[in-house]
C-alpha positions as a printed Julia matrix, in Angstrom:
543×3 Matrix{Float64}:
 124.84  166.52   -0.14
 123.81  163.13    0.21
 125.99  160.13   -0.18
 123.6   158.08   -1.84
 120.2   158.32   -3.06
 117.1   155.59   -3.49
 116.84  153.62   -6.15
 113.58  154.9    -6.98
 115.18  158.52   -7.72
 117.93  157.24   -9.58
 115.25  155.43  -12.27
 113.22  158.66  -11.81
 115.95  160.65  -13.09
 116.88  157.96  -15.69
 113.62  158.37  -17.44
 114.16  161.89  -18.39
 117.85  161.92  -19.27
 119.07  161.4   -22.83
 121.45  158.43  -21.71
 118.38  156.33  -21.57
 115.55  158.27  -23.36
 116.56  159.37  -26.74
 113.4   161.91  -27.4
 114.86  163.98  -24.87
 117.73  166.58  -25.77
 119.24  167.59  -22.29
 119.54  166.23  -19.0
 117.53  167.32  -15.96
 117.54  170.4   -14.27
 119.12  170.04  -10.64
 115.59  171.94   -9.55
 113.8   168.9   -11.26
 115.84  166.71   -9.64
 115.53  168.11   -6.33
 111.87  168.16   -7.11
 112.03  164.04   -7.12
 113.83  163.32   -4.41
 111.34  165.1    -2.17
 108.72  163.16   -3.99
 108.09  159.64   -1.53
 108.53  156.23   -3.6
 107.59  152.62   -3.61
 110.69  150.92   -3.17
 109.82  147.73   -3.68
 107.74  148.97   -7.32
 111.28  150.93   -8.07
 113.39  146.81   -7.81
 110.29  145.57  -10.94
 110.93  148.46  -12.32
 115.19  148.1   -12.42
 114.18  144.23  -13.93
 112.68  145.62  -16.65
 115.38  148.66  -17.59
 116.41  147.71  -20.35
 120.86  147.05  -20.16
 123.19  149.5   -20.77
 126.44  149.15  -22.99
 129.34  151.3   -23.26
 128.63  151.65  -27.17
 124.97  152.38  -26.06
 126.37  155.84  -24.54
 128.9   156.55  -27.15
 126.44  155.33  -30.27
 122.57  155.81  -29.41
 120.78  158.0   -32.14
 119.52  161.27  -31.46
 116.45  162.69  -33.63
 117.85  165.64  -35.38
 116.05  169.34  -35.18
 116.48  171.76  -37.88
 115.65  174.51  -35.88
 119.28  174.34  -33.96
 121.94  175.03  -36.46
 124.5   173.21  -34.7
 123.2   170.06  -35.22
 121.96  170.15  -38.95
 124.09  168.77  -41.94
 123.64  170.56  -45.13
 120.84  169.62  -46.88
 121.0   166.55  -49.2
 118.21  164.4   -49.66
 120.35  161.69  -50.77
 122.1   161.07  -47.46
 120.67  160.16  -44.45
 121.04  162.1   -41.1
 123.6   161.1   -39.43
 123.61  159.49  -35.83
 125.41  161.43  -32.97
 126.93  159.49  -30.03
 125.48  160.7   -27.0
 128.28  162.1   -25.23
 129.76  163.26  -27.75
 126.65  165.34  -28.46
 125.95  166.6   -24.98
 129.45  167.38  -24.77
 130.02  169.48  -27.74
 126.69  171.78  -27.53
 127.23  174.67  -25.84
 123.5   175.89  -25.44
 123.14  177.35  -21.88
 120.19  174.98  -21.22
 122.79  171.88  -21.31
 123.14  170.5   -18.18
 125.39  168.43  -18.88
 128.17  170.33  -19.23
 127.41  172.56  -15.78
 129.17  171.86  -13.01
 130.8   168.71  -14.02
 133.43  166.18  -13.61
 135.26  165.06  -16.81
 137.22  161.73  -16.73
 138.23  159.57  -19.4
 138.57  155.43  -19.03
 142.32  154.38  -19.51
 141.37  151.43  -21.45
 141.48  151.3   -25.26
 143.16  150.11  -28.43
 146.21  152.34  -28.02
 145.29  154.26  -31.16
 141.68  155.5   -30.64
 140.89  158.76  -29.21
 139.98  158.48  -25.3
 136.43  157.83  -24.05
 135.46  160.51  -22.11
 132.46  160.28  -19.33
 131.02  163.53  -17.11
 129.52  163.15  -13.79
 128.43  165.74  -11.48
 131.89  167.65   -9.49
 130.23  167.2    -6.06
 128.43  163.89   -6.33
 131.94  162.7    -7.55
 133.44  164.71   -4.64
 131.2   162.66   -2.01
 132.03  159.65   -3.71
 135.56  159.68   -3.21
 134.78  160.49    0.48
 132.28  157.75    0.84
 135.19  155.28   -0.83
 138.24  156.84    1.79
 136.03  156.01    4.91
 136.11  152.3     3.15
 139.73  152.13    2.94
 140.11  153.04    6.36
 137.65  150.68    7.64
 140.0   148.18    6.34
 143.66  149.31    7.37
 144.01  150.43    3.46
 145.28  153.59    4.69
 146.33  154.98    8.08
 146.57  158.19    9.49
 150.66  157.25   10.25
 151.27  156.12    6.25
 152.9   158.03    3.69
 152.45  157.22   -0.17
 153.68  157.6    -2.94
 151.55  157.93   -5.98
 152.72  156.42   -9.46
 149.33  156.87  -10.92
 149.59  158.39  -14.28
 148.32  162.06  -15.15
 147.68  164.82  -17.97
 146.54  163.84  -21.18
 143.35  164.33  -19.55
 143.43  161.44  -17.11
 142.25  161.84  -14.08
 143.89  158.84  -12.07
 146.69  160.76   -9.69
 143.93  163.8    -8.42
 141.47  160.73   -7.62
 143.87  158.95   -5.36
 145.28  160.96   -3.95
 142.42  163.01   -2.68
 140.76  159.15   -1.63
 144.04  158.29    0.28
 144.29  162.21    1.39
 140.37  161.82    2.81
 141.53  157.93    4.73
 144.11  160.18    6.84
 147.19  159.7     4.39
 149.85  161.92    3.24
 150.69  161.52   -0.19
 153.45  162.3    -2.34
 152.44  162.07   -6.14
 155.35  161.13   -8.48
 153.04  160.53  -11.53
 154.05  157.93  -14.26
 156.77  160.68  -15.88
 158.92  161.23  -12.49
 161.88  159.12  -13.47
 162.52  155.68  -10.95
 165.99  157.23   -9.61
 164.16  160.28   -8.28
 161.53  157.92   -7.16
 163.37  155.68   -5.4
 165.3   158.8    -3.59
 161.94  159.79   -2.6
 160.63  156.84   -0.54
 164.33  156.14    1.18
 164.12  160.68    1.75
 160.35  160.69    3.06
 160.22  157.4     4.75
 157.57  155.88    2.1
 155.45  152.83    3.67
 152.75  152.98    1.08
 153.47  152.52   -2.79
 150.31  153.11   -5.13
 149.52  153.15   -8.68
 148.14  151.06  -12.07
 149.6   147.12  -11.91
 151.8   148.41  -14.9
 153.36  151.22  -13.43
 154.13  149.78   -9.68
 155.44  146.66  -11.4
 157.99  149.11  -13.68
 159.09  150.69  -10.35
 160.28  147.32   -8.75
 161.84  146.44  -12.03
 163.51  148.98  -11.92
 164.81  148.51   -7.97
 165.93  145.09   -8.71
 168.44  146.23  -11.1
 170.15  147.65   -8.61
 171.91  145.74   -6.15
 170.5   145.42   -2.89
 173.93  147.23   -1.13
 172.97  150.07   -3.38
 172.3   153.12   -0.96
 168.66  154.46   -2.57
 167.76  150.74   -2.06
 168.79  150.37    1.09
 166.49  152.34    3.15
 163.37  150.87    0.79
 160.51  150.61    3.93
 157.52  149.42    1.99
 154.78  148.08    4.19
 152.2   148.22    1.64
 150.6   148.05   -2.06
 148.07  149.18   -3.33
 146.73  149.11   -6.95
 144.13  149.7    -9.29
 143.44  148.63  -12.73
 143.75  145.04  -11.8
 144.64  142.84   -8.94
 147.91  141.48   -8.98
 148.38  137.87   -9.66
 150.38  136.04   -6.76
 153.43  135.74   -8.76
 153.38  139.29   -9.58
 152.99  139.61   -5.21
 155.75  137.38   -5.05
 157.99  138.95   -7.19
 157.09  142.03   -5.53
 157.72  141.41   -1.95
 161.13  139.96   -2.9
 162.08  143.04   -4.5
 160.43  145.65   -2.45
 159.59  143.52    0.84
 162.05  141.73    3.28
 161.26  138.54    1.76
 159.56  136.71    4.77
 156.37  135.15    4.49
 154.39  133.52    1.88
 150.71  134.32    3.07
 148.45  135.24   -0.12
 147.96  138.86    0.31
 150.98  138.94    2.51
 153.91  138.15   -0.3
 157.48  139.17    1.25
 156.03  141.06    4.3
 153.69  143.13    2.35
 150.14  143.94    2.68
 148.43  144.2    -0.53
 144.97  146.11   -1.78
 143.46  147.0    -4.72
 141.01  149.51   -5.64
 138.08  149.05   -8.05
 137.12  152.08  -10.23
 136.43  152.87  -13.67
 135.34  156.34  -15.13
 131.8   155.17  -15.61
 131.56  154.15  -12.23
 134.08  155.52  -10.14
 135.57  154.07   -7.25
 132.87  151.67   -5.54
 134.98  148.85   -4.03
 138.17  147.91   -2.26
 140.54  144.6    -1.64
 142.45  143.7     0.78
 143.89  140.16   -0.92
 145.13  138.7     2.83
 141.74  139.16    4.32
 140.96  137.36    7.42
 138.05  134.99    7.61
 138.75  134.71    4.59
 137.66  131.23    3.78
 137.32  129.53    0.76
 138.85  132.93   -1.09
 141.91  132.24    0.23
 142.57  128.85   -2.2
 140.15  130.45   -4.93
 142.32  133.49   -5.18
 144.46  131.09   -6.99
 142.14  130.66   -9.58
 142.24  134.04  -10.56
 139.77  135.73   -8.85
 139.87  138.87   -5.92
 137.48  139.43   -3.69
 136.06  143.18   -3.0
 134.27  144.74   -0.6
 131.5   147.17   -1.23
 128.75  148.94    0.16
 124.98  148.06   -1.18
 123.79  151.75   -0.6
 126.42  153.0    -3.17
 125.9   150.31   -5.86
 123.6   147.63   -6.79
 125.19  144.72   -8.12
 123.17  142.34  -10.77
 124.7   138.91  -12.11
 123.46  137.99  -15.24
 123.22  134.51  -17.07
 126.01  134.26  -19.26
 125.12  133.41  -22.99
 127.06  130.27  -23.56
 129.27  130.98  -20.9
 130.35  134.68  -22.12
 129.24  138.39  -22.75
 128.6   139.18  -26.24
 130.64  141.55  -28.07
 128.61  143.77  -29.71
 125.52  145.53  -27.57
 122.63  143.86  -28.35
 124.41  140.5   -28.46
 123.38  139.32  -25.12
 119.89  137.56  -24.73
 118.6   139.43  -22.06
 116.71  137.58  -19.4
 114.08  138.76  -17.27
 114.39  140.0   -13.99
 113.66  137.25  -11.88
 116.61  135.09  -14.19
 118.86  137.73  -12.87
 120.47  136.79   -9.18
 122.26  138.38   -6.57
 121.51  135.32   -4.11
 124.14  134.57   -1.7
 126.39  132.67   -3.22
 125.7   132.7    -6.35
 127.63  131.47   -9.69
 129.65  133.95  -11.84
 128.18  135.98  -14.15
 127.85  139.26  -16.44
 127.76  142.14  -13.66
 125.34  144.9   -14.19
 125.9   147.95  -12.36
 123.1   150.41  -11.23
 125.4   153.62   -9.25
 123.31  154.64   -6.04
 125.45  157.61   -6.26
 125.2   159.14   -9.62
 122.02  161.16  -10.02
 122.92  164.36  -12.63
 124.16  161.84  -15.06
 122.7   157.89  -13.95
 124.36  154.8   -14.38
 121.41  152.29  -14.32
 121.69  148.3   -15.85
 124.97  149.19  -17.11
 127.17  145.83  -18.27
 131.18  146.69  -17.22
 132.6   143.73  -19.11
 133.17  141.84  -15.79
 132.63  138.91  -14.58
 131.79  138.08  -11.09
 129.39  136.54   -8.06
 128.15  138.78   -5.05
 128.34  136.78   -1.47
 127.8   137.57    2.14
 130.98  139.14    4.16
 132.25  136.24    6.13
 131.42  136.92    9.48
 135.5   136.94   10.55
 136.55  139.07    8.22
 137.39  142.89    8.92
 136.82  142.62   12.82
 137.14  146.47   13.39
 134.03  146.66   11.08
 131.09  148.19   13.12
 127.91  146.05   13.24
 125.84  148.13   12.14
 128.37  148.57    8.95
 128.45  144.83    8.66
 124.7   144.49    7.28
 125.42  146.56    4.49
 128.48  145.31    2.76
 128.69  142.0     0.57
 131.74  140.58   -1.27
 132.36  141.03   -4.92
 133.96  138.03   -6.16
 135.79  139.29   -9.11
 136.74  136.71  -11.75
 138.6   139.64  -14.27
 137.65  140.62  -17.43
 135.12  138.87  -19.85
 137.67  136.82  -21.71
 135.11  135.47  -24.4
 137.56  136.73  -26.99
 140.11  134.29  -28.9
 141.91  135.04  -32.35
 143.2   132.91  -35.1
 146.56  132.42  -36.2
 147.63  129.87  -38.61
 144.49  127.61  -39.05
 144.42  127.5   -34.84
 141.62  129.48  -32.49
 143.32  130.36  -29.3
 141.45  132.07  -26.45
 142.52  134.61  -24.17
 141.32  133.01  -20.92
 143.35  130.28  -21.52
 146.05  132.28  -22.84
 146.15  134.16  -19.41
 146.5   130.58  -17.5
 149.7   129.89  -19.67
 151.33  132.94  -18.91
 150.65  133.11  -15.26
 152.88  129.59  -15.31
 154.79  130.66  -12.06
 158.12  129.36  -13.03
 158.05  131.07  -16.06
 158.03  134.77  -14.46
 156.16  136.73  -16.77
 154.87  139.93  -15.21
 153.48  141.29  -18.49
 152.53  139.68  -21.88
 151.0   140.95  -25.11
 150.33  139.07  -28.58
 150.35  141.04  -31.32
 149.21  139.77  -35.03
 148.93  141.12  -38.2
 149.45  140.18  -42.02
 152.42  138.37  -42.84
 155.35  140.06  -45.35
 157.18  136.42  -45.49
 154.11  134.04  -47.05
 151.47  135.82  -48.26
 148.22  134.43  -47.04
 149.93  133.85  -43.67
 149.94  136.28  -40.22
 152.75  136.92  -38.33
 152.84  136.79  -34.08
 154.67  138.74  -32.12
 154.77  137.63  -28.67
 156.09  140.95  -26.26
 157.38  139.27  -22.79
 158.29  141.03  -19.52
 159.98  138.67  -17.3
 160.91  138.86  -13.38
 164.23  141.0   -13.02
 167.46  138.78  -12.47
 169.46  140.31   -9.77
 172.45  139.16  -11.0
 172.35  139.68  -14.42
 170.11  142.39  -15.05
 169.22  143.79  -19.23
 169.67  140.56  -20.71
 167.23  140.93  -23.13
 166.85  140.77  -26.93
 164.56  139.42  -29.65
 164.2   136.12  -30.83
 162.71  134.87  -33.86
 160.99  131.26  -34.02
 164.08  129.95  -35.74
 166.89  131.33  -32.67
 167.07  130.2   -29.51
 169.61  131.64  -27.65
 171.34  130.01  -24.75
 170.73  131.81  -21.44
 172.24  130.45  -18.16
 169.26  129.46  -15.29
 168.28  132.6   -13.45
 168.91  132.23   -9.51
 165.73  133.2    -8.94
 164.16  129.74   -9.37
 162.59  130.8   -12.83
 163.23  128.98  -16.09
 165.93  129.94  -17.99
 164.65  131.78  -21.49
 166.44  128.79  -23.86
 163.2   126.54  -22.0
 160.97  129.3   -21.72
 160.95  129.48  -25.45
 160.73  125.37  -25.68
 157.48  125.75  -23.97
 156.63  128.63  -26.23
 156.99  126.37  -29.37
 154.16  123.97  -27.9
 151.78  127.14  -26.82
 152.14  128.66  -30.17
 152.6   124.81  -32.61
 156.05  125.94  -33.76
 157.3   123.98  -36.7
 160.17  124.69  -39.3
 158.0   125.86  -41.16
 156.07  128.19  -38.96
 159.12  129.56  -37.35
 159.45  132.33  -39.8
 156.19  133.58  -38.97
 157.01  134.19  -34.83
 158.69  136.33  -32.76
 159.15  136.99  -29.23
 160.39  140.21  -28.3
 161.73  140.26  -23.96
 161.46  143.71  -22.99
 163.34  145.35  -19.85
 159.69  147.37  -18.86
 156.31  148.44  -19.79
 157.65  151.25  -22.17
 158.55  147.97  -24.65
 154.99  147.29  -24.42
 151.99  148.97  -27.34
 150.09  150.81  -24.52
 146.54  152.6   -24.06
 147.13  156.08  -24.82
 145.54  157.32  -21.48
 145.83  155.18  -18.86
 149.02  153.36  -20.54
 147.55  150.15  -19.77
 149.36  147.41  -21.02
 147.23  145.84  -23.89
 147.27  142.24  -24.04
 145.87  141.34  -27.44
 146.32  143.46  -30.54
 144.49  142.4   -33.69
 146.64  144.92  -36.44
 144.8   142.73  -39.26
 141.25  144.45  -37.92
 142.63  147.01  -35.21
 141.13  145.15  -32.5
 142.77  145.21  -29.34
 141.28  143.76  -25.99
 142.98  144.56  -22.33
């Protein structure tokens, strides 16, 4: 099968597939589809043709009308002329009919995105089994191009599973394809076995979500580092997915799981660190390695919060939009959409809205589709990855990821606070918060008033490991320095009371909860993503 296909058969496809042609009921027939890829295309007609597809939102797939037809039961309501047919989200359609002729339930791959308010049911996307099978092939000879993986590493896998989420069978069988051997330990295999298991197997390689690696070394630094499981810790590497980690999540890491030495970005405490870029809609596409050489100016923009990927142009085609006032709109249909040509992928260029058109999915195509990123595309600097062949060179750019769009603020108390800026507060490095989540909803104390809860997961103190508690606006409790050159929690909360505009009278109204690991936090329910904003007055939530 081939590993990616023209952007001229992708839009072919696109035309006749329900995803972006709502008079048609089904998806393609693979004999249809074989049927245009043997037909030859204008290339250069098909890149007019992308400018003027229209974009595609997530709600657009789980929300776009289909025309209802009485003549198949399973889709009619009962008759009432007083209510109006109802509109059936696209996947959810294709998914639940069962007619023979529905392709898009043959032969597929079902994954669901980990992301979510932590009370919804899961979004579930289908892609073809063996175009996702080639993709996770194409993705393994990426690692390896890049020392991700070797054939001499062994890994452990903390990616959670079941509850149909597909995260441990991906990785492993990417890291199995790069030459690895992996162990998978899952999200549910408790730390002490864990542990056992890299000092048993000789582990080099740990893997998994931000949330769950991070759990795993909070747990290791409650024990003491003469404890014998902890002792024969050899971890060379880290890799996650989800999201990069910041560089005093690296930091804490390597102290905790590395020998401590070194303070390179991307090389915290002896450790080499990746990250993987994949989402059910797109699968995985790109890779990090966060103490690239060559380098460059990454190396003192990584501070600013951004990562920079590699992919490959075959498998994806990248578009940066104009941002609308700086940000992506909520809602689909939000965003002013600009023509092609106002649409850049120019060396160099600034940050914007990234729109995703997959090179490798053809049964089910993702064409124009806006992932609620924001990032530039740029040139690979010509230093980095020297084992890269030449030829391989010329066909892989930089993704300059800036994170999630962070548009998104909330009110509390008369004041707007945004998210972005939120984010900057909390990555304070002396502060040591690993994990953070603001939750608000309607007050019980003053009525007319919300009430914050503030959920804080702070670097592990060696010495004095479980001291933690809650602690209401009007306590402060008196908590010695930690050796560990972070703040003690008696200033952490003084600085708190200026984030937040603490007063007496506000006090009543806050609360800041310091939890020992990620279980203390109101998760996803598939991925277990730590949420960072919950909204309990609306049910918003925002990752």
């Amino acid at each position: 099968m081939d590993s990616f296909f023209s952007l001229s058969t992708v839009l072919s496809v696109a035309r006749q597939h329900p995803f972006y042609n709502p008079t048609v009921r089904y998806p393609p027939t693979p004999e249809y589809i074989s049927s245009l890829q043997k037909a030859s295309k204008d290339e250069q007609d098909a890149e007019i043709q992308l400018s003027q597809q229209p974009l595609l939102h997530k709600e657009n797939l789980y929300q776009v009308p289909f025309p209802l037809n009485p003549n198949i039961p399973p889709f009619q309501p009962k008759a009432n002329p007083h209510i109006p047919p109802p509109s059936y989200k696209t996947i959810f359609r294709l998914t639940s009919d069962t007619h023979p002729t529905n392709t898009f339930r043959h032969s597929s791959y079902v994954s669901i995105t980990g992301g979510g308010s932590g009370k919804s049911l899961p979004l579930l996307f289908v892609t073809s089994s063996s175009e996702n099978t080639t993709q996770r092939l194409t993705i393994a000879l990426l690692m390896e191009s890049i020392a991700m993986v070797a054939p001499t590493d062994w890994v452990l896998n903390l990616h959670p599973s079941g509850f149909l989420y597909r995260a441990l069978d991906l990785s492993t069988q990417m890291f199995e394809a790069a030459g690895a051997s992996v162990l998978n330990a899952g999200h549910l295999m408790p730390h002490n076995k864990s542990l056992q298991a890299c000092e048993k197997y000789r582990i080099n390689v740990l893997t998994g979500d931000a949330a769950h690696v991070l759990n795993f070394a909070h747990f290791v630094a409650s024990l003491s580092r003469e404890h014998p499981d902890r002792v024969g810790l050899r971890i060379e590497k880290v890799v996650t997915t989800s999201e990069p980690l910041t560089r005093a999540k690296r930091r804490y890491l390597g102290k905790v799981l590395g020998n401590g030495e070194g303070d390179q970005v991307g090389r915290e405490g002896g450790l080499r660190f990746f990250s993987l870029l994949a989402a059910a809609e797109t699968g995985p596409w790109a890779v990090a390695d966060i103490g690239m050489e060559g380098k460059g100016e990454a190396a003192e923009g990584e501070e600013e919060g951004w990562t920079d990927f590699l992919f490959d142009t075959r498998a994806m085609r990248v578009e940066v939009l104009k941002l609308k006032a700086g940000s992506l709109p909520e809602k689909a249909g939000e965003m002013e959409e600009p023509p092609g040509k106002e649409a850049w992928e120019e060396e160099g260029s600034k940050a914007g809205a990234l729109v995703l058109t997959s090179l490798q999915r053809l049964k089910n195509p993702l064409v124009r589709y806006v992932n609620g990123d924001v990032g530039s595309v740029h040139p690979l600097p010509e230093n980095a990855f020297p084992g890269l062949e030449p030829g391989a060179r010329q066909l892989l750019k930089i993704l300059r990821l800036h994170g999630r769009d962070q548009r998104f603020s909330f009110k509390w108390l008369s004041e707007y606070y945004e998210l972005d800026k939120m984010e900057q507060v909390f990555k304070t490095e002396e502060w040591g918060i690993l994990f953070w989540q603001i939750i608000v909803s309607h007050g019980t104390k003053w009525e007319g008033n919300d009430f914050l809860e503030l959920r804080l997961m702070r670097q592990q103190d060696e010495e004095e490991p479980g001291l933690r508690n809650v602690v209401s606006g009007q306590e402060i409790q008196d908590v010695k320095e930690q050796g560990t050159g972070i703040i003690s929690r008696e200033k952490l909360l003084l600085n708190l009371r200026d984030v937040f505009y603490l007063t007496e009278l506000t006090d009543n109204l806050f609360r800041c909860v310091f939890v020992d690991d990620v279980s203390g936090f109101v998760q996803s329910e598939t991925g277990t993503k730590v949420i960072k904003f919950i909204d309990r007055r609306s049910t918003k939530a925002k990752l």
